[in-house]
C-alpha positions in Angstrom: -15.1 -51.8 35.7 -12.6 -50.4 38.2 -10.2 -48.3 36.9 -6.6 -47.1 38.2 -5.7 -43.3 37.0 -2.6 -41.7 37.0 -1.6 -38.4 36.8 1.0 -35.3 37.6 -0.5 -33.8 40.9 -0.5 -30.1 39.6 -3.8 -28.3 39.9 -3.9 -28.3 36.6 -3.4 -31.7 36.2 -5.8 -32.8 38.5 -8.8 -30.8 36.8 -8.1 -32.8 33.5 -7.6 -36.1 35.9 -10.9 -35.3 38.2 -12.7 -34.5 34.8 -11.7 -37.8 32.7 -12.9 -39.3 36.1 -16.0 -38.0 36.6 -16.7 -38.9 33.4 -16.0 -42.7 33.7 -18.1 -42.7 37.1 -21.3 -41.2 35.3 -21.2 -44.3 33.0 -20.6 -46.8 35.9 -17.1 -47.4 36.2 -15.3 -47.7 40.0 -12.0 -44.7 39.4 -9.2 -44.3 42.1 -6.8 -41.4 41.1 -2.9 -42.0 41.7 -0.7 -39.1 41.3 2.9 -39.0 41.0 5.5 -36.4 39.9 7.6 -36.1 36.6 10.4 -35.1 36.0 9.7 -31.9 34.5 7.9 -31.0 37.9 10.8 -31.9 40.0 13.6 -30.3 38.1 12.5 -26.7 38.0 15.8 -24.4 37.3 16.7 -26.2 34.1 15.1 -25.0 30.6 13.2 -27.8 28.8 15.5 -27.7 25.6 18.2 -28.4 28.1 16.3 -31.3 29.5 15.7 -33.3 26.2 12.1 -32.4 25.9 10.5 -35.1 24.8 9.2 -37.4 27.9 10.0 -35.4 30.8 6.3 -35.2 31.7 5.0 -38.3 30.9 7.8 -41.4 31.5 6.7 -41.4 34.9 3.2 -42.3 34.0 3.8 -44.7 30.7 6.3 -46.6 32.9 3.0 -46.6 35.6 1.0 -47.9 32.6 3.8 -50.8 31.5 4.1 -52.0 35.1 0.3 -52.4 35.3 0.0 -50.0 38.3 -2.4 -47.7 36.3 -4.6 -48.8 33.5 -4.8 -45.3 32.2 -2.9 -42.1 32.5 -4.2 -38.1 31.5 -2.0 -36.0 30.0 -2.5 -32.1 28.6 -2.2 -33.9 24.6 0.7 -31.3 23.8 3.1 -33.0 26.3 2.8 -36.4 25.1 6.0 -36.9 22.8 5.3 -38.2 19.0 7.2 -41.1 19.0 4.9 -42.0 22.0 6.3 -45.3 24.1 6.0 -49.3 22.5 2.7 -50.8 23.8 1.1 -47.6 24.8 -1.6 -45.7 22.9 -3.9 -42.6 23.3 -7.6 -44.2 23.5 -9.6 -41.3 23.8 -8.9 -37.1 23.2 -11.4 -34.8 24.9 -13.1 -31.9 23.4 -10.5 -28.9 22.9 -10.7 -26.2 25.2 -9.7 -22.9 23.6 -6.1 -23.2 21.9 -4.7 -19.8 22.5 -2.2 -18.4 24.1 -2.3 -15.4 26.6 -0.1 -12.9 27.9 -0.6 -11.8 31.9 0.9 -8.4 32.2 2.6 -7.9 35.3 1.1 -3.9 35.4 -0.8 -3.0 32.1 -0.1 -3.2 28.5 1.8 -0.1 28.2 5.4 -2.2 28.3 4.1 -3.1 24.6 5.1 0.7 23.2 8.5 0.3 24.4 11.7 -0.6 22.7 12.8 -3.1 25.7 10.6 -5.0 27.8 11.3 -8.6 29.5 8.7 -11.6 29.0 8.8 -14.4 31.0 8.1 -18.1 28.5 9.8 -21.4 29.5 8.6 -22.1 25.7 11.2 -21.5 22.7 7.8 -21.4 20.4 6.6 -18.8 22.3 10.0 -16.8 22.8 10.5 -17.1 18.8 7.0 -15.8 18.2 7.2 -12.6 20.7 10.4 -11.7 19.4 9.6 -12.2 16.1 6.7 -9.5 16.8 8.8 -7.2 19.3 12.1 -7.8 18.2 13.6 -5.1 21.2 12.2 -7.1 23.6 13.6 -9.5 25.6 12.9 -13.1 27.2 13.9 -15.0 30.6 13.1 -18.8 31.0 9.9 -19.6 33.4 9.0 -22.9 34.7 6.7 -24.3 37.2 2.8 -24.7 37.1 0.6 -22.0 36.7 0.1 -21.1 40.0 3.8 -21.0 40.7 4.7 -19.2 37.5 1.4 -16.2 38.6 3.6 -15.9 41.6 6.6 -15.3 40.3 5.5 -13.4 37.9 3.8 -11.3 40.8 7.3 -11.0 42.5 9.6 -10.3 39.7 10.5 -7.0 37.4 9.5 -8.8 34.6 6.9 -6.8 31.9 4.6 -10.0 31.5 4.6 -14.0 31.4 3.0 -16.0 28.2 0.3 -18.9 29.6 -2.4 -21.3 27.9 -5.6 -20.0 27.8 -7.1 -23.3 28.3 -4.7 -23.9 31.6 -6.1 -20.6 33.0 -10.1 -21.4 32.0 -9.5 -24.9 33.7 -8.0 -23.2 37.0 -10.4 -20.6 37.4 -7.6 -17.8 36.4 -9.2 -16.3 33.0 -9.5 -13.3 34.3 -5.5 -12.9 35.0 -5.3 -12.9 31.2 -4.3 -9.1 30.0 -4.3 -10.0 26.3 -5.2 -13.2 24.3 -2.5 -13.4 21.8 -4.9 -14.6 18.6 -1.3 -13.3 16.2 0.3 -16.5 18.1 0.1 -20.1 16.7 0.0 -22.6 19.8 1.9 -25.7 20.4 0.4 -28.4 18.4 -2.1 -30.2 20.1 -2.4 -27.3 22.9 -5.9 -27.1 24.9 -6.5 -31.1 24.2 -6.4 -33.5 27.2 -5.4 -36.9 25.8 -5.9 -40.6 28.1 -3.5 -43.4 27.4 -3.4 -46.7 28.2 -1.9 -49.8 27.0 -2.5 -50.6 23.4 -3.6 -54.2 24.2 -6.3 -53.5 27.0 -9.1 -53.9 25.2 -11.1 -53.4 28.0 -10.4 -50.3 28.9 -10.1 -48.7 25.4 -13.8 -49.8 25.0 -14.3 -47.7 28.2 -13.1 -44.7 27.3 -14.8 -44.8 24.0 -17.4 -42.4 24.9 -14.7 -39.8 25.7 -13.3 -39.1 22.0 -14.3 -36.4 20.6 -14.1 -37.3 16.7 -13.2 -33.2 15.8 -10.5 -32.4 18.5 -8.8 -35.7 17.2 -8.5 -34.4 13.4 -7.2 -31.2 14.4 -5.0 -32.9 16.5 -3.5 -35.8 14.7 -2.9 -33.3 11.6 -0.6 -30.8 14.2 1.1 -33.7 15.8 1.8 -35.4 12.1 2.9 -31.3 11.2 5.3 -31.6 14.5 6.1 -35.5 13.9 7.3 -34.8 10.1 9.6 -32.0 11.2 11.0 -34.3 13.8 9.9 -31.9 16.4 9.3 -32.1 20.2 7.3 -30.5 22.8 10.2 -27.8 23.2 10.6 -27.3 19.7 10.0 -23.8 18.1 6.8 -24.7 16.3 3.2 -23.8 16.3 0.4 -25.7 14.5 -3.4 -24.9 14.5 -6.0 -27.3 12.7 -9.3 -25.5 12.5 -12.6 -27.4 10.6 -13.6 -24.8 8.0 -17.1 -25.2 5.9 -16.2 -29.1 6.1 -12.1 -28.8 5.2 -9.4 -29.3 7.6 -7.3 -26.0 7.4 -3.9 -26.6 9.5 -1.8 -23.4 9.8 1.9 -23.6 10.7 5.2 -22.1 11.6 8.5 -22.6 12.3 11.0 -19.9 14.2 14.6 -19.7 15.3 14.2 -18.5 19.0 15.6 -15.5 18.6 12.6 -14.5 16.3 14.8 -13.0 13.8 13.8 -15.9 11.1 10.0 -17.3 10.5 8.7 -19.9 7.7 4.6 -20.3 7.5 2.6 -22.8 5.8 -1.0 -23.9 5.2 -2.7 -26.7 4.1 -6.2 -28.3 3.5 -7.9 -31.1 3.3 -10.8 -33.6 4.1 -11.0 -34.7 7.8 -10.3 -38.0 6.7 -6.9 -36.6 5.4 -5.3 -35.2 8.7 -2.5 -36.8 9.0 -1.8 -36.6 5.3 -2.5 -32.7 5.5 0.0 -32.4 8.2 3.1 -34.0 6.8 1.9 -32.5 3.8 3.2 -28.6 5.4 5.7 -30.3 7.2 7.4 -31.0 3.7 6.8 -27.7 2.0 8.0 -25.4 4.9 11.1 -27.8 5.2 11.5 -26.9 1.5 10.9 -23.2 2.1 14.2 -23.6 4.2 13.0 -24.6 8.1 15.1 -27.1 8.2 17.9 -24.6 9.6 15.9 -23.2 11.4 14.7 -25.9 13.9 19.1 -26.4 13.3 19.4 -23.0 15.0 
């Protein structure tokens, strides 16, 4: 089968696109790769929140997938909004690379013991988490890929920069991790690559089959049904981890106000059968322990 790829033309994106292909080819199938850019790549200066979050990295590519010009399209999972497009669908999630988020200090760690410092995050969920833990500190938006925001980061006066671990083990750049921030609940969905396609292409659904990997798909769909139930979007202030423990699905979560001043938490179990269940499940009980006014804020 001959299949047309699309994807953002960021390093990063191009690991997770060269990888989904590379896959396909070992199991016989013909893969050209299209990239295009989004609109969160091309409009750099303006904060996500700002932008309407939901979409700005992936309408380029669903419109691709409408139009026929791609049959599928890879996405980092955590981008992809949760009232994803009419006719599309994710066919396939590949195995979670580690979840966690890092912090790259510009010159050492000792910023940490000081009243004020400044860290650079174009995430409100990570903003809202660091200030909830430092609350002297400060935070300026960043935005860009990795490599842009590294140099930046390298050229400013700021104390440090929050990344994906998984973004800098897929680019080679683990070792520009100072700290990995294990106190920090990631975006749902974070470290996942998802494929879509269209929801009637039956063709290439069965293709792509082999690429699901049945775990990273309950930890996912119970932190995207967390995020969904809270009417949340990819620049929302709220972390979700599902973790399989002993044979339960244990999904921890949090909302924040991005000042940090005001945090809700919430955990839930179930079977891996149950995921989306256990998700909406915490999604209700922290709304009823009052995050509602936070994600207001």
């Amino acid at each position: 089968m001959k299949i047309r790829l699309g994807t953002r033309d960021s390093l990063l994106a191009m690991w997770q696109a060269n990888t989904v292909a590379d896959a396909l080819r070992g199991w016989g199938h013909e893969v050209d790769i299209l990239s295009m850019k989004s609109e969160g790549d091309l409009v750099l200066d303006t904060p996500l929140p700002l932008m309407g979050g939901k979409g700005v990295f992936t309408k380029v590519l669903d419109d691709a997938l409408l139009d026929g010009s791609i049959h599928i399209a890879v996405h980092s999972h955590k981008d992809i909004p949760t009232d994803a497009t009419a006719g599309l669908r994710v066919a396939a999630v590949l195995e979670r690379e580690d979840p966690r988020d890092a912090l790259v200090a510009r010159n050492g760690l000792q910023f940490l013991e000081l009243e004020a410092a400044l860290i650079a995050t174009g995430s409100v969920r990570r903003a809202g988490q660091w200030l909830h833990r430092h609350p002297g500190h400060s935070t300026t938006d960043l935005r860009g890929n990795v490599p842009t925001r590294l140099k930046k980061l390298e050229t400013s006066t700021w104390d440090g920069a929050i990344f994906a671990l998984a973004g800098l083990k897929r680019l080679g750049l683990e070792h520009r991790a100072t700290q990995i921030l294990d106190w920090m609940l990631p975006a749902p969905a974070q470290g996942a690559v998802a494929v879509m396609c269209r929801a009637d292409d039956a063709a290439t659904i069965d293709a792509l089959a082999p690429l699901n990997h049945a775990e990273t798909v309950a930890c996912v769909r119970a932190e995207r049904a967390f995020l969904n139930e809270l009417n949340g979007g990819c620049s929302a202030p709220i972390g979700a981890l599902a973790e399989l423990r002993d044979g339960r699905l244990v999904l921890r979560g949090n909302v924040l106000t991005p000042d940090g001043r005001d945090r809700f938490d919430i955990t839930a179990d179930g079977g891996i059968t149950d995921a989306d269940a256990i998700g909406r499940d915490a999604a209700r009980r922290i709304l009823d322990l009052g995050a509602g006014w936070a994600l207001r804020s």
